[in-house]
C-alpha positions as CSV (number, residue, x, y, z in Angstrom):
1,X,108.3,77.0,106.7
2,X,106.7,75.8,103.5
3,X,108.4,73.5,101.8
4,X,108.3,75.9,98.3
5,X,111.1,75.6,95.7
6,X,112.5,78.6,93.9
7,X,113.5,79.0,90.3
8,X,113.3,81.4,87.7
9,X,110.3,82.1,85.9
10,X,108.8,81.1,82.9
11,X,106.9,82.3,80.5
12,X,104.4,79.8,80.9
13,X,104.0,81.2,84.9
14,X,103.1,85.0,83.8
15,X,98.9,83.9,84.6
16,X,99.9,82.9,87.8
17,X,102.4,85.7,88.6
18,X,99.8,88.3,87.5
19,X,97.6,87.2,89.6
20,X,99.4,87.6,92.2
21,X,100.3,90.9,91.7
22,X,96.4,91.9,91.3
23,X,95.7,90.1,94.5
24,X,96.9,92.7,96.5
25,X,95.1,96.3,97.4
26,X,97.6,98.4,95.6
27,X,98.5,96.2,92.7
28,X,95.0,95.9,91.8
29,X,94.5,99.5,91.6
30,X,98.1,99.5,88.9
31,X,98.1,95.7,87.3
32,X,95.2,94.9,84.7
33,X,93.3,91.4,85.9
34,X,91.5,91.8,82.9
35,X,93.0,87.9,81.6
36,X,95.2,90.2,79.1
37,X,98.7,89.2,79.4
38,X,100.6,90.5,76.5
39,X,101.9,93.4,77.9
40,X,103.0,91.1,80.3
41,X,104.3,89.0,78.0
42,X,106.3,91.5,75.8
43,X,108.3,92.5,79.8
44,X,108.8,89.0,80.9
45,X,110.6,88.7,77.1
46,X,112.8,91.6,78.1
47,X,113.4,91.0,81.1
48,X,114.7,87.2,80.5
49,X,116.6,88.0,77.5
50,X,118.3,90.4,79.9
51,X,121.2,88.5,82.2
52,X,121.3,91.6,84.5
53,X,117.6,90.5,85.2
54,X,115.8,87.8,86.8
55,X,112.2,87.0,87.5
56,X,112.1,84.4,90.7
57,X,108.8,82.4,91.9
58,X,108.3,80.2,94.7
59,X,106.4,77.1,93.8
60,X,104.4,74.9,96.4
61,X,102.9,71.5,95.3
62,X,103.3,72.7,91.2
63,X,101.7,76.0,92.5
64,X,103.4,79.7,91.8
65,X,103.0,80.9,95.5
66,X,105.1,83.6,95.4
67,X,107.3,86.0,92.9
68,X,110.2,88.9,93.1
69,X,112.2,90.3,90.0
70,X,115.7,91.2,91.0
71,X,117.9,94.1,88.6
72,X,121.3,93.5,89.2
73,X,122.7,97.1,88.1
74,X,126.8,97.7,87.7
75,X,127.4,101.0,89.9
76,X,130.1,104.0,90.0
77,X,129.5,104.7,93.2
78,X,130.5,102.4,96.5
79,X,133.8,101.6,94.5
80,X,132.1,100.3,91.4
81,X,130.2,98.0,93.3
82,X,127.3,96.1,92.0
83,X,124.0,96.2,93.9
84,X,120.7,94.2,93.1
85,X,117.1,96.0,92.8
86,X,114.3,94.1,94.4
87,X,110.6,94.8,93.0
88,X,107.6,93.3,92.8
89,X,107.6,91.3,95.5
90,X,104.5,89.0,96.6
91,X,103.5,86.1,98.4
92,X,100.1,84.7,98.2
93,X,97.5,85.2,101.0
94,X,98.0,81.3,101.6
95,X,101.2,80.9,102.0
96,X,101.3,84.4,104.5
97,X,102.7,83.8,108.2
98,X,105.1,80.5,107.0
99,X,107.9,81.5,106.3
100,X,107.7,81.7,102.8
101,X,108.6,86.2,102.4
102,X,111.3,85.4,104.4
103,X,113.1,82.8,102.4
104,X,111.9,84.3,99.0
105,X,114.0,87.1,100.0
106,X,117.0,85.4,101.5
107,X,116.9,83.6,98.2
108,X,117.3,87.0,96.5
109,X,120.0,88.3,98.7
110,X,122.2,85.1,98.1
111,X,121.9,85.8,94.2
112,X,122.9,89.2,94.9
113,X,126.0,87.8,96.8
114,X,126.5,85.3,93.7
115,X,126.8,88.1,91.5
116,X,129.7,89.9,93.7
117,X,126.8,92.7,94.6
118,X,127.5,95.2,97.6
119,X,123.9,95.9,98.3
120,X,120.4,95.0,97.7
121,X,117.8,97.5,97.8
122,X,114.1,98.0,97.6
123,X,111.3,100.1,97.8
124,X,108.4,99.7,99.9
125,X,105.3,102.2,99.5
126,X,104.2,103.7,102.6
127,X,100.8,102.3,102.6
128,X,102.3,99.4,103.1
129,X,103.6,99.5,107.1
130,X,103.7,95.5,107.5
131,X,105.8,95.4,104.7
132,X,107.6,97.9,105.7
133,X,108.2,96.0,109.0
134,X,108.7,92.9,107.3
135,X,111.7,94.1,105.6
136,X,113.1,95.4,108.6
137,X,113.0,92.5,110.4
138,X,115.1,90.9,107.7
139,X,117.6,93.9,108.3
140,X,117.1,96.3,105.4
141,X,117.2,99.4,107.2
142,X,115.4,103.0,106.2
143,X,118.0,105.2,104.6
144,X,117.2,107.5,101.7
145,X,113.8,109.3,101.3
146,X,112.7,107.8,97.8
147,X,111.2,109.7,95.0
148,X,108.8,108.6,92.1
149,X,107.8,110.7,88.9
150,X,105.0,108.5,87.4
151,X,104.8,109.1,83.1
């Protein structure tokens, strides 16, 4: 496993984190890699000014190698039980096969459990089949069909 820290994002990590995200087949057909972060920018602001919300990278060597952003959301149902959101997940081709998906995401269950949540869940898209393995190999398991109505 690679010896990557995690910690919350900064502001200053948005470049990186973008980059990421465009470094992928289907994020660069949705993310703009155009060097234009203030749309970025203006979410990231939301997002940490939010405490229900949480922007996580891994960093290798002073490196952002990896990212998530976990929504922990209050819930009427299970009880009133809180659950946590998982998006935006991605780990940089370099860092791929050691470890590092794996403990990103055990990082983000154990701030769920911090945070007294019930559940974590996450979407994967379909075109996305090692992914989808990936995930259930860490134990999520398939349960709902999942919908999407794009404005």
């Amino acid at each position: 496993m690679t010896a990557a820290i995690f910690r919350s994002a900064r502001e200053e990590d948005l470049a990186d984190i973008v980059a990421l995200l465009v470094d992928d087949p289907l994020g660069a057909t949705r993310e703009s890699g155009d060097g234009e972060l203030a749309p970025y920018i203006e979410a990231f602001r939301e997002i940490d000014a939010d405490p229900n919300n949480l922007v996580v990278v891994a960093e290798d060597e002073g490196r952002v190698v990896g990212c998530l952003q976990v929504t922990f959301i209050a819930n009427l149902s299970f009880e009133g039980g809180r659950r946590a959101l998982i998006e935006a997940v991605r780990v940089a081709d370099s860092h791929q096969g050691r470890g590092l998906g794996r403990a990103i995401m055990e990082h983000a269950v154990e701030l769920a459990k911090g945070r007294g949540c019930r559940m974590v869940q996450l979407t994967s898209n379909k075109q996305r089949p090692d992914a989808i393995k990936f995930y259930e190999r860490l134990g999520f398991q398939r349960t709902h069909e999942g919908f999407k109505l794009y404005l």
